[in-house]
N, C-alpha and C positions, 0 to 999 in steps of 0.2 A: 556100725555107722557106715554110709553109704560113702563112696571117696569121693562124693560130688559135694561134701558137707567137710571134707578137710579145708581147714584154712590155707593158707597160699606160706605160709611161716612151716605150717606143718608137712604140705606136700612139697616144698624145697627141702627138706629134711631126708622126706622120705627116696625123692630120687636122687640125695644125692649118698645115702647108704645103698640103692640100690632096689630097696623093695618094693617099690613102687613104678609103676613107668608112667608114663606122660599120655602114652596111647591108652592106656588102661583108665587113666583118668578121665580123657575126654567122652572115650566111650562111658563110662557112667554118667556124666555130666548130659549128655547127650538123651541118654535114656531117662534122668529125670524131665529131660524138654518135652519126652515125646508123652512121657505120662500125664503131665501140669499144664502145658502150653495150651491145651483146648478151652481148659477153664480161666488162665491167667492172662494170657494174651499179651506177654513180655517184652518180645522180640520182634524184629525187624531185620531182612535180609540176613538169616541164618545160613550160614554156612559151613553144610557136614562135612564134604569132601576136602575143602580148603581145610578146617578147622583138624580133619586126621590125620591129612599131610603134614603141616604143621605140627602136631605130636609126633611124628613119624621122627621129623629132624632133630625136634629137640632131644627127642632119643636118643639119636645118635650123636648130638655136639654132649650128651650125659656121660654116654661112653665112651667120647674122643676126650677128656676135661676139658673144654670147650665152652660150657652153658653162660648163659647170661645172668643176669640177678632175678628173672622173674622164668627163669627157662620152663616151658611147660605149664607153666598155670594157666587156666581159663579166664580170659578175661570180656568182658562185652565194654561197648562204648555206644556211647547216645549218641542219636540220628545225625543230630544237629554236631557231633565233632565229627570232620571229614576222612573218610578211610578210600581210598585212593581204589577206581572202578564202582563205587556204589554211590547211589542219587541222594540226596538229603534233603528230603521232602518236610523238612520242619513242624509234622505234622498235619501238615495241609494240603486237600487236596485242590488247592490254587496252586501249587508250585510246579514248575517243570519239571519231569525227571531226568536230568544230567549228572549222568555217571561222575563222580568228585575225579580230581586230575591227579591229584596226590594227597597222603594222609596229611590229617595237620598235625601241629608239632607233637601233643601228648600219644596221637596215636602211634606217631611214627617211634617216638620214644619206649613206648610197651613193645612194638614190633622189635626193634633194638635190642632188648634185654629180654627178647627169647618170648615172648608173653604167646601164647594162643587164643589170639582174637577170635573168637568163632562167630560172631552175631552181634549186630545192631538191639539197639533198647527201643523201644516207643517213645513218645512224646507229646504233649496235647498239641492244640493249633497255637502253629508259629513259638511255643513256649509260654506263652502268656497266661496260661491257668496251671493252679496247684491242683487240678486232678488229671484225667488220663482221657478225658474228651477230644475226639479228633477224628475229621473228616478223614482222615488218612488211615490211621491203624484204627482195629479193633480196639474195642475199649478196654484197657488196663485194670486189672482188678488185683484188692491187695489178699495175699494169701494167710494173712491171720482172718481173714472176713471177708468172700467173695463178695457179697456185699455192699462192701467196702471200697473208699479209693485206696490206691498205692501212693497219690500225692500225684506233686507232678512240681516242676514240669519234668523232674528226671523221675518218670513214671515207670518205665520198663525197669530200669536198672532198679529201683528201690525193689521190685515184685521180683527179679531175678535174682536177686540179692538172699532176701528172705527166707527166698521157694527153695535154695540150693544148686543154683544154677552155675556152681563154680564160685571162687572165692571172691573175685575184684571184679568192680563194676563202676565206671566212670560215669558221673554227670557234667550237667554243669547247670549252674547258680547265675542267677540276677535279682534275686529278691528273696530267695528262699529255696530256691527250686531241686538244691540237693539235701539241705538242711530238713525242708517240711514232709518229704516220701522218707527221709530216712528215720525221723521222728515216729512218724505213723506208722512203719513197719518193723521199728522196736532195732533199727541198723546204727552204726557209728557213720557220721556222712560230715563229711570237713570240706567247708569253703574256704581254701587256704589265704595267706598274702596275698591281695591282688597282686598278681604281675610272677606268683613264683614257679605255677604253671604256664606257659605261654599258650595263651589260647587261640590264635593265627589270625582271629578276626575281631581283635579287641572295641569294648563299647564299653561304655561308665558301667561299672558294678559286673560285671561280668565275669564271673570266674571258671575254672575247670576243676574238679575235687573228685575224691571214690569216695563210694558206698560200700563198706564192707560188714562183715560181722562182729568184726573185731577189730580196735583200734591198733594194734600191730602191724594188720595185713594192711590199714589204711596209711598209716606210717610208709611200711614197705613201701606202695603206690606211691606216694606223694616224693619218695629217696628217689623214684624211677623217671617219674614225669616231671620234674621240676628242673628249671635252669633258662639260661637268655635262649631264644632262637630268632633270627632277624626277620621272620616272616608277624614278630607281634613289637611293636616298640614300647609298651609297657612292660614286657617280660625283663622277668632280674637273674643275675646269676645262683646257684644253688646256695641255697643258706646251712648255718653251721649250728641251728640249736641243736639242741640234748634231747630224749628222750626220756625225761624228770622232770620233775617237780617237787618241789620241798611243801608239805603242808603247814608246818609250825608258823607260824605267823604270817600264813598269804593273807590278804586281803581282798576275801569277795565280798561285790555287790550283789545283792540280791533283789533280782528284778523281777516283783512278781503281777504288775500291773501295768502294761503298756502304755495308759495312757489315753491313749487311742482304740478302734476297732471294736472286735468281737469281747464280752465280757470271757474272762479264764472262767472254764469249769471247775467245781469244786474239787473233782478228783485231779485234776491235773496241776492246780495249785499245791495239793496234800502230797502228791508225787514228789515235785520238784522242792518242797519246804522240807522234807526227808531227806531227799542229796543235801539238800544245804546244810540240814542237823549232822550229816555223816563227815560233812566237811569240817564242821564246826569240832566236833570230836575228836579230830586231828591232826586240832592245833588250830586251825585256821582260825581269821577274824572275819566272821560274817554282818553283815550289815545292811538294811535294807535301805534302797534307795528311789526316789522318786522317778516317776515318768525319763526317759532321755528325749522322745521325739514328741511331737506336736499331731492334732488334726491338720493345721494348716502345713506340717513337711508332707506329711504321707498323701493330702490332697492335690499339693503343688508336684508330687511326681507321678500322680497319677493325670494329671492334666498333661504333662511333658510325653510319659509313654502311649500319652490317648496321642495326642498330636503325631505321632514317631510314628505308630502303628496305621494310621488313617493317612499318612502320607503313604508309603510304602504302598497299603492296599488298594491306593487309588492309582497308583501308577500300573496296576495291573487291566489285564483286555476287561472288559465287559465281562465276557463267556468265565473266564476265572475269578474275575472279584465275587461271583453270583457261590461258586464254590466255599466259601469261606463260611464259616460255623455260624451259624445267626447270630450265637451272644458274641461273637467277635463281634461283626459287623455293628450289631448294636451300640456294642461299649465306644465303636469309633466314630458311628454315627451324628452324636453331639460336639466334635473336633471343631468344626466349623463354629460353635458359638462360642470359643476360645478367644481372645484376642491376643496381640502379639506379646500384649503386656503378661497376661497370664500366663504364655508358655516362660518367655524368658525369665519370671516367679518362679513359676513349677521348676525348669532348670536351676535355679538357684537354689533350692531346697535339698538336692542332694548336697552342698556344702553345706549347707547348713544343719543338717543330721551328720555330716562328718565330724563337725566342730561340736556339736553335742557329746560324741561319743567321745572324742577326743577329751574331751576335760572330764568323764569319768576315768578313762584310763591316768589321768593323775596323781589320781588318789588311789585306785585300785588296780587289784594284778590281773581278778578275772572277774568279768559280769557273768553270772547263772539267773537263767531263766527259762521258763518255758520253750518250747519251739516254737508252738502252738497253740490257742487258748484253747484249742477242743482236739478230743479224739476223732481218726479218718470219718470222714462225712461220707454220707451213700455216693457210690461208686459212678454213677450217672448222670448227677451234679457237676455241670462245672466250674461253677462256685460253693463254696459254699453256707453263704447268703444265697443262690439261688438268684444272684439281681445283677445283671450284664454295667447298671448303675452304680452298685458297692462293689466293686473285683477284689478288692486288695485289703478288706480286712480283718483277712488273719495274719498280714505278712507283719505284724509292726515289729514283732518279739525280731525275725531275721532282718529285715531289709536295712535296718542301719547300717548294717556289719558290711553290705555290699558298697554303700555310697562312701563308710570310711574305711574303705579296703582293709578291715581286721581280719583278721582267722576267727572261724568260730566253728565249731565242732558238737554234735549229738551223740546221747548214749540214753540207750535205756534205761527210766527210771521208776518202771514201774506198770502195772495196767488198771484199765479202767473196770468197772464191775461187768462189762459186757466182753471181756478180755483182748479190748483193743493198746495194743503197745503204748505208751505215756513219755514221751520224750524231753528230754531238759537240754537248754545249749549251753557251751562254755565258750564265752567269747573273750579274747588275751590281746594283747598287743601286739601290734606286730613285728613278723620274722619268728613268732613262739607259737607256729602250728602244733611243732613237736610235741609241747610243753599242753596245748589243748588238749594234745590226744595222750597221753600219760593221766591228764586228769580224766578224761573220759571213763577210764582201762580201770582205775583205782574205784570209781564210782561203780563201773559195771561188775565188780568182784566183789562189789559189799550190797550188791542189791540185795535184800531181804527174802523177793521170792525169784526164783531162776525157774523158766519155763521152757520145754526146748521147743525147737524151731519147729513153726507151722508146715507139713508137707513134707517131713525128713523123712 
C-alpha cells in the first residue's frame, strides 16, 4: 500500500514511532496527483513547494516532541473555505481573483495542529450544484467512474478523497454538498452541529465537515476544527460526546421514501434496507416512517435561494454576469416572477423542515436513509434532472438536516450493479456527531462486500 492511502489515525502512529516521516509521505501523496490529476481534475491552487516545506517542519517539531494533533498529515480544503494568500473564486468565473487576507477559522485550525495543507479542492458555480460543473475549474470526475460525477458541490474533496490523495479533506454543506460527493464516492462525509465548526462567513444551513475514508480520520478532523471563533457568531464551544454507541435498544427511523423529488432506485433502497437489517440484528429497534418534508418545504426554499442567488448575480458588471454557467443564469432567471410573499414563504420553510425533523427526533435516536435516491449521474450534467427548472431534487434525503442544524453523517453501504458506491445517511440529534460517526464505522465493518479503493 502506497503511504498516500494511510489514514491520518495510521500515519500519526506511524511518525510518531518514527518510521515514517511526514516528507516521505507527502511526496507519495504528491506523486499520486501527478499520476490522476489529468483524468480527475481535483484540485485547485496546488502547492508542492509550500506543501514540502511544511513536511520539512513537521519533521522536525516530530523530532523536537513538539507535533500537533494532526502534525504531518495531508490535508486539502475547498475553494470556497479561505486559506490566507489564495483567491476564492467560488467556482465561477464571474468572481474577481483576490488573494483571501487570512485563513478562515477551520483552516487556520488544521494549520494549528501541524496539518499539511497542500492544495485547494474544486467546486461547481458559486456551490449551487451537486456535480462538479464550473466555469472556473475543469470539470471534476469521480474516480470509481470517470464518467461519473464526484457530487458536488464539495466536488474536488469527495474525488481527492477516493483517488488517495492523502487522508482529510474538508467541504462544506448547505443542502448536501458534503454528504451527496461523499455518498457517491463510497467516503464517510459528516455535516456536523451547526455552529460546531465555525465557518467565518455563516448563512442558514451552512456548515463546514471532512470527507475521509474512514469515520476515525473524520472524528479526528472534526476533534481539530471544532470550537467558538469570533469571526462566526453561530459558532459553539467544543462538544464533549463519546465516540459510542450502544445498539441494544436504539431507535431508528427508517427513511426510505422522501416524500418529495427523484423516485429511490431499486438498488439503492436494497443497499440501505441491508444497513437497517444489520442494525436491527444488533439489538436495535428499527421502524419505518413516513415522509419528514413536503413539496411545498423543498419548493419554498428553492424559491428563497433562487431569489438569494439572482440578487447577488445582478449586482455584478454586465461583462461578469455574461460569465456565469447558463443553467445558473437560467435557474435565476425566473426570480423576478417571485413575489414578496413567496420569498418570505420560501424563507419560512426552512423552519418548517426544522420542526418536522425535530418531532422525529422525539421518538427516535437516529434517522437512516439514503443520501441519494440514485447512483453519481454522468459527470457533465449539472443536475441531475438535466433541468436548470428542477435543481434540487435529489437533495430531499440531506437538506433537512441543514435547515435543523442536526449532524448527519455517510458510510458506504453497498454498490450498484454498475459498481457505483451506494451510500446511506445517519442523521442523530444534536451535539451526537461523535455518536453518527461510531455508527457509520460499525456499519462499514459489516458491509457484506469490501471493495478496495478506486486508483490505489
Amino acid at each position: 500500500m502506497s503511504l498516500a492511502d494511510l489514514t491520518a489515525t495510521e500515519l500519526l502512529a506511524k511518525y510518531r514511532d518514527g518510521s515514517v516521516s511526514p516528507v516521505e509521505v507527502i511526496d507519495d501523496v504528491l506523486t499520486r496527483v501527478d499520476e490522476l490529476e489529468p483524468q480527475l481534475c481535483a484540485l485547485y491552487a496546488l502547492d508542492r513547494s509550500g506543501a514540502r516545506a511544511a513536511a520539512q517542519e513537521s519533521e522536525r517539531r516530530w523530532r523536537d516532541g513538539t507535533a500537533g494533533p494532526l502534525d504531518g498529515v495531508p490535508v486539502t480544503v475547498k475553494e470556497n473555505i479561505a486559506t490566507r494568500g489564495t483567491p476564492v473564486p467560488q467556482g465561477t468565473a464571474a468572481t474577481e481573483l483576490i488573494p483571501a487576507a487570512e485563513d478562515a477559522p477551520a483552516a487556520a485550525r488544521l494549520r494549528a495542529a501541524g496539518a499539511v495543507i497542500f492544495s485547494k479542492t474544486t467546486m461547481p458555480e458559486y456551490g449551487m450544484l451537486s456535480s462538479g460543473v464550473s466555469t472556473f475549474h475543469r470539470l471534476t470526475r469521480n474516480p470509481w467512474d470517470l464518467s461519473r460525477t464526484a457530487g458536488g458541490s464539495s466536488a474536488g474533496a469527495a474525488a481527492a478523497a477516493a483517488a488517495g490523495y492523502g487522508p482529510i479533506h474538508v467541504g462544506t454543506d448547505i443542502g448536501g454538498s458534503i454528504r451527496l460527493p461523499a455518498g457517491w464516492c463510497g467516503l464517510v462525509g459528516l455535516k456536523p452541529t451547526h455552529g460546531r465548526i465555525a465557518v467565518g462567513n455563516p448563512y442558514a444551513g451552512r456548515a463546514i465537515g471532512p470527507l475521509t475514508r474512514t469515520a476515525r480520520d473524520a472524528a479526528l478532523a472534526v476533534s481539530v476544527m471544532s470550537g467558538y471563533d469570533p469571526r462566526d457568531h453561530t459558532s459553539l464551544p467544543p462538544a464533549s460526546d463519546a465516540y459510542e454507541v450502544g445498539l441494544d435498544g436504539l431507535r431508528v427511523a427508517l427513511l426510505l421514501d422522501a416524500g418529495v423529488g427523484l423516485p429511490v432506485d431499486p438498488e439503492v433502497n436494497a443497499a440501505v434496507s441491508a444497513a437497517a437489517a444489520v442494525l436491527e440484528q444488533a439489538g436495535a429497534i428499527v421502524e419505518p416512517i413516513r415522509p419528514i418534508i413536503s413539496r411545498e418545504m423543498l419548493d419554498g426554499l428553492d424559491h428563497f435561494w433562487r431569489i438569494r442567488s439572482a440578487t447577488d448575480i445582478a449586482l455584478l458588471p454586465e461583462e461578469r454576469r455574461a460569465k456565469v454557467l447558463p443553467q445558473i443564469r437560467q435557474w435565476v432567471s425566473t426570480a423576478g416572477d417571485l413575489t414578496a410573499s413567496d420569498v418570505f414563504h420560501g424563507y419560512s420553510q426552512m423552519g418548517a423542515m426544522a420542526s418536522a425533523v425535530g418531532r422525529v427526533f422525539t421518538t427516535y435516536d437516529v434517522i437512516l436513509s439514503p443520501v441519494a435516491p440514485i447512483a453519481a449521474f454522468p459527470a457533465e450534467l449539472a443536475y441531475p434532472t438535466d433541468d436548470p427548472a428542477k435543481p434540487f431534487e435529489h437533495i430531499a434525503f440531506t437538506v433537512p438536516y441543514n435547515m435543523s442544524h442536526h449532524p448527519a453523517t455517510t458510510v458506504n453501504v453497498g454498490w450498484s450493479t454498475a459498481g457505483l458506491p451506494i451510500g446511506a445517511q445517519l442523521a442523530v440529534p444534536h451535539h451526537q456527531d461523535l455518536r453518527a460517526l461510531a455508527l457509520a464505522e460499525y456499519l462499514d465493518g459489516r458491509r457484506t462486500e469490501q471493495r478496495a479503493w478506486p486508483m490505489s
